[in-house]
N, C-alpha and C positions, 0 to 999 in steps of 0.2 A: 575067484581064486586070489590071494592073497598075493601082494608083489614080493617076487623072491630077491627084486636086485636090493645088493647092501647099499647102503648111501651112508657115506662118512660123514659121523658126528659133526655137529657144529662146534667148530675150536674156538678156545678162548683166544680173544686177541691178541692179547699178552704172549699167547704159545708160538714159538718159531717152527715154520716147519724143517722137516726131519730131510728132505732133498728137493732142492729147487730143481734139478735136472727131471727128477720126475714128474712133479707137479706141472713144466712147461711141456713135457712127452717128448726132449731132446737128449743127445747124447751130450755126454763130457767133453768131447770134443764141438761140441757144434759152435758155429759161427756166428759175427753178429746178424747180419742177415736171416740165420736159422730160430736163433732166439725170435727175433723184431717177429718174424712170418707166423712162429708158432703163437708167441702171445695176442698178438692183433685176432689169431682166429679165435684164441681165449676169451681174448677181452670182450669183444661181439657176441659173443654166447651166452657169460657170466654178468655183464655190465647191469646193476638197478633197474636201469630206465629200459632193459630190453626186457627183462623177467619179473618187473611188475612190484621190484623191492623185496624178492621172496630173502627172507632170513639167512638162508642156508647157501643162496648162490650168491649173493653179497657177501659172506663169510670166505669163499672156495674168491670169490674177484680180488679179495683182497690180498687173500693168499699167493694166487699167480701173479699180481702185479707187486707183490715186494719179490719173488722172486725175479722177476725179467729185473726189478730197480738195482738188485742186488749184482746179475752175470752178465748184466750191458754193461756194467763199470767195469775195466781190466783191474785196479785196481782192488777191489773188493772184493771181482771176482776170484781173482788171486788169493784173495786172502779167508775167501769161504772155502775154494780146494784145499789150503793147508789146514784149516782149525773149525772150519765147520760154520753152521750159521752164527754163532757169538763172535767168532772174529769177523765176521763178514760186518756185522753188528757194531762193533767197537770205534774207536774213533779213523778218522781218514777223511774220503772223498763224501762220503755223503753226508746224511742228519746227525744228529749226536740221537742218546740213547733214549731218549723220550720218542722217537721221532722214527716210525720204523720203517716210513717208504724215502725219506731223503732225502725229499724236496719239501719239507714243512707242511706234509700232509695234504699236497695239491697234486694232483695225479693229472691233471690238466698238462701238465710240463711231459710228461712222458709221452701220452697219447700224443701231446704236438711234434714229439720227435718223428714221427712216423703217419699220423694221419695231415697235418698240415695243422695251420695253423696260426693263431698271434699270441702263444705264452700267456695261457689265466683259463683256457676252458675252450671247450668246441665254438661257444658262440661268439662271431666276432661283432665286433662293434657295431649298431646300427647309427649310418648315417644321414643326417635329416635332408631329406631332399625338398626341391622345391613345390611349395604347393601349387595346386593346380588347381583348375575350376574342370568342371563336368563339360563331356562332348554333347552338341547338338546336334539333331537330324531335321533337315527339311525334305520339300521334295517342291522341283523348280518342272512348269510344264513348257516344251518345246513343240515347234511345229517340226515340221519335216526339214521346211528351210533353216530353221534353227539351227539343228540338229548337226547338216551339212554343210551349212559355209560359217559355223559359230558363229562371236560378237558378243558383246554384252547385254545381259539381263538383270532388270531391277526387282531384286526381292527382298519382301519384309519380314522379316523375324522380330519376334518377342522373345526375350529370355533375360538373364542376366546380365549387365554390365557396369563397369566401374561407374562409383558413384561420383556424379562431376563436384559434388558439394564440399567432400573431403579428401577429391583424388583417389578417391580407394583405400584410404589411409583410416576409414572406420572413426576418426576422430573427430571430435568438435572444431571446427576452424579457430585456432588460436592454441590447440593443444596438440600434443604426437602422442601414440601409442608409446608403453613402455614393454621392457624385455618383462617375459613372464617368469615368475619367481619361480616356480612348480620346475617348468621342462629348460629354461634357462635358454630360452631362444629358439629349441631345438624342436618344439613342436611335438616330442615326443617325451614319455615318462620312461627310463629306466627301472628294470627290476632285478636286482640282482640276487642270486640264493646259492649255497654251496651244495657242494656234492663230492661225490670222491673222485670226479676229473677235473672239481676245481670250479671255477666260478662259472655260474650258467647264466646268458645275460638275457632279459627280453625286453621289448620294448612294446609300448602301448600310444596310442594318440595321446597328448595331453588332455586331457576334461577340461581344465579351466580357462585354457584357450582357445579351445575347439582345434587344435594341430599348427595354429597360426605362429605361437612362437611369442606373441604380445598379446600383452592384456590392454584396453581402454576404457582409461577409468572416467572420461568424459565422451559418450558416444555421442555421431554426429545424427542430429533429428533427423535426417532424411532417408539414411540408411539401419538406422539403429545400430551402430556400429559395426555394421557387417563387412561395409565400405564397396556394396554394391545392391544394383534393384533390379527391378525388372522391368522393361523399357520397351518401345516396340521400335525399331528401328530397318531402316534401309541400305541394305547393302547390295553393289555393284560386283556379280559374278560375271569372270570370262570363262564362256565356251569355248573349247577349243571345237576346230572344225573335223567333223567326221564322226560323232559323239554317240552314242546309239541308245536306243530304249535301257532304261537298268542301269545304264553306266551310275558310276558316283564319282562326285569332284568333292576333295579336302580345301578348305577352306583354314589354315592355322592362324592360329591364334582368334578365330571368327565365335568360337561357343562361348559356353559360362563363362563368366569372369569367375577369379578365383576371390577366397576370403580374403578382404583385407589388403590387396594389393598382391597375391600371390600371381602366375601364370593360368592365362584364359586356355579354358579347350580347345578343341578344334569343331569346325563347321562340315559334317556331312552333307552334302545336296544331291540328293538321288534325282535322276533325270527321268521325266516322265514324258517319252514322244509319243505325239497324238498322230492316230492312224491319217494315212492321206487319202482321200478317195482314187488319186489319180494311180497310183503306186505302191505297190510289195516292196520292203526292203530285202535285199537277202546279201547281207554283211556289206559290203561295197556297194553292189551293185542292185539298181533298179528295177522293175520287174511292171510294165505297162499292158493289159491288154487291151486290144484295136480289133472292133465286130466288125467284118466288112461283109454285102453279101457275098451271096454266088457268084451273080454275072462278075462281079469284081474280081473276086477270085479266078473264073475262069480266062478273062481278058485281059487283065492286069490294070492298074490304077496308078494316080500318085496319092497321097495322104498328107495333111500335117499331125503330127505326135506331138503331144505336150512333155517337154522335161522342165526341169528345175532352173533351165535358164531361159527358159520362152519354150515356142514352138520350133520342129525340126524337120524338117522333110524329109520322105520315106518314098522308095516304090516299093508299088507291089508287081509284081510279076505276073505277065501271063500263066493260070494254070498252076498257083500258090494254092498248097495245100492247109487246111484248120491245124494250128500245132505249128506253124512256123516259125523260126526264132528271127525276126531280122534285130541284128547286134548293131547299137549307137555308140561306138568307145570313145570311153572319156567323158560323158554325160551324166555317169552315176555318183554318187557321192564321193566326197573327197578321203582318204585315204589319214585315218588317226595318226598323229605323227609319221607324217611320212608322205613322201611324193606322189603326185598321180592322181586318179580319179579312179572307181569303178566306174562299170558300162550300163547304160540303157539298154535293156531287154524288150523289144516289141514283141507280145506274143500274138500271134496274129489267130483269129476266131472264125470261121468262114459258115452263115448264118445259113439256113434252112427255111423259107419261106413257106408258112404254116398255112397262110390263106391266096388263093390263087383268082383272078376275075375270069373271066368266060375268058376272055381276049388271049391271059397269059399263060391260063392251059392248054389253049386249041395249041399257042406257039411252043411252050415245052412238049404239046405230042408231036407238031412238026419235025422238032428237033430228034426228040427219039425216035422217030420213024429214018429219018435223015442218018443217025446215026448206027441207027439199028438195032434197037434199046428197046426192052420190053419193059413194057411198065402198065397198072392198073389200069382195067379200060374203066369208061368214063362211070360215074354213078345216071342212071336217070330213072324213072318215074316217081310215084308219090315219094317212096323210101328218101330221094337224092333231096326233091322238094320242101319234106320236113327238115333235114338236117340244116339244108342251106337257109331256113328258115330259124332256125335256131342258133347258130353259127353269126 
């Protein structure tokens, strides 16, 4: 089916239109407020760069935006209510008659009244910031004691660093880098291009400097003028205390060096804790398990337990059951920024004696007879003799 809606002609430029009040969809009385709200929602809908540069709605942009240029001036506006758009047109507050929006054809000026802004176009100035060199990642291995009471550890990195031959300054010793002619210091290329909200700026790295700002037209041999290499070096990281598997410590200004003298990266070091045989960590706190057997458990014991600062003495209890927690506070790791220790956890394992001699079963049937405890009578003929033979 054929589209039925009408769409008005594309007008000539040259043609003024016939009612600014309608073309913005406001009444005669409206405010500047009411103008400002309805063209912004105009201007967004109509504007080139949102419709692709279609013919017909850049015709219809230009339209609404001499009208809002025309009824945001009291003056003008005044003087388009009396005489219509030629006197609104005529001489006064805005352009002269070449000149149909008012501000010498830079619609950049209006949009800043209302969208913000620094007078010449949406894009504001890009400013060259300092260069930087690329972040590094290691990964630094800890024990458990590491881990826990930190201290310093010595690790080696290769990577980037300023070149000692030229300072980092890329240049022959006896010469200095000059400002680059292209970006003018600024490490960056300017592009500027017009449009109908006025100057649209972008910026690009320089090429002929690489973003550095300076050219060197005598590079130094050991760098190639880059004013850094790649070197293998030893640096001194502090742990702090309490540290845990995964963690990661920054290191600033520890990564690449930057081009030329710019600012070095930064030094990631992932912490990699190696498992302890003696001990679980669980955040804080320590986690030991201690096999005692039966009669142990049934009579009670004393023990030494290993922690992190020696050995510590423990009872065990008469008639301590498998699954016990006996709690050593303050034993457990130190506490990441911050006061304290977690606890040593003993968990206590109460064994099951799998092989039994003649002596120590006749005495555990004593005992359950004593106690009055049924339990499997004994194995005997050949059946018991195989097994105990194989066993």
């Amino acid at each position: 089916m054929a589209d039925s809606t009408i769409k008005p002609p594309i007008p000539d430029t040259d043609t003024l239109p016939t009612d600014y009040y309608d073309l913005l969809g406001v009444d005669k009385s409206a405010s500047e407020d009411e103008l400002k709200k309805a063209y912004r929602a105009l201007a967004r809908e109509l504007h080139p760069d949102a419709t692709g540069g279609n013919a017909e709605t850049e015709a219809r942009f230009k339209e609404v935006t001499l009208a809002y240029e025309t009824l945001r001036d009291p003056e003008r506006r005044r003087r388009y209510d009396m005489f219509g758009p030629e006197g609104a047109r005529g001489s006064g507050a805005g352009g002269g008659a070449g000149e149909p929006f008012g501000f010498g054809g830079n619609l950049g000026d209006i949009f800043d009244a209302f969208f913000g802004g620094g007078g010449g176009g949406f894009a504001s100035q890009p400013r060259p910031g300092a260069r930087r060199g690329a972040d590094a990642e290691v990964v630094l291995d800890l024990s458990l004691e590491d881990a826990a009471f930190g201290g310093t550890k010595e690790l080696s990195v290769t990577g980037l660093v300023a070149c000692a031959t030229c300072s980092g300054s890329g240049a022959r010793q006896g010469t200095t880098p000059t400002t680059c002619p292209d970006c003018r210091g600024t490490g960056q290329v300017q592009r500027v291009r017009q449009s109908l909200l006025g100057q649209m700026v972008t910026a690009t790295p320089c090429t002929r400097c690489q973003g550095a700002g300076e050219t060197v037209a005598s590079p130094c041999p050991d760098c190639r003028g880059q004013g850094r290499r790649s070197e293998e070096r030893t640096l001194t990281i502090n742990v702090p205390p309490g540290v845990d598997n995964g963690a990661t410590l920054r290191v600033a200004g520890a990564g690449a060096a930057a081009l030329r003298g710019g600012v070095a990266g930064d030094l990631y070091v992932h912490l990699r804790v190696a498992a302890d045989p003696r001990f679980d960590r669980s955040g804080d706190d320590l986690i030991a398990t201690v096999h005692i057997p039966f009669t142990q458990a049934a009579l009670g014991t004393s023990l030494d337990v290993a922690t992190l600062d020696g050995s510590s003495h423990i009872e065990i209890q008469p008639g301590t059951q498998s699954g016990k927690i006996i709690r050593l506070s303050g034993l457990g790791v130190p506490r990441l920024r911050a006061r304290g220790r977690g606890d040593l956890l003993v968990h206590i394992v109460v064994d099951t004696p799998t092989k039994l001699s003649k002596e120590e079963e006749e005495l555990l049937r004593h005992l359950a007879e004593i106690r009055g405890e049924v339990v499997a009578p004994p194995e005997h003929g050949l059946l018991s003799r195989l097994r105990s033979r194989i066993n």
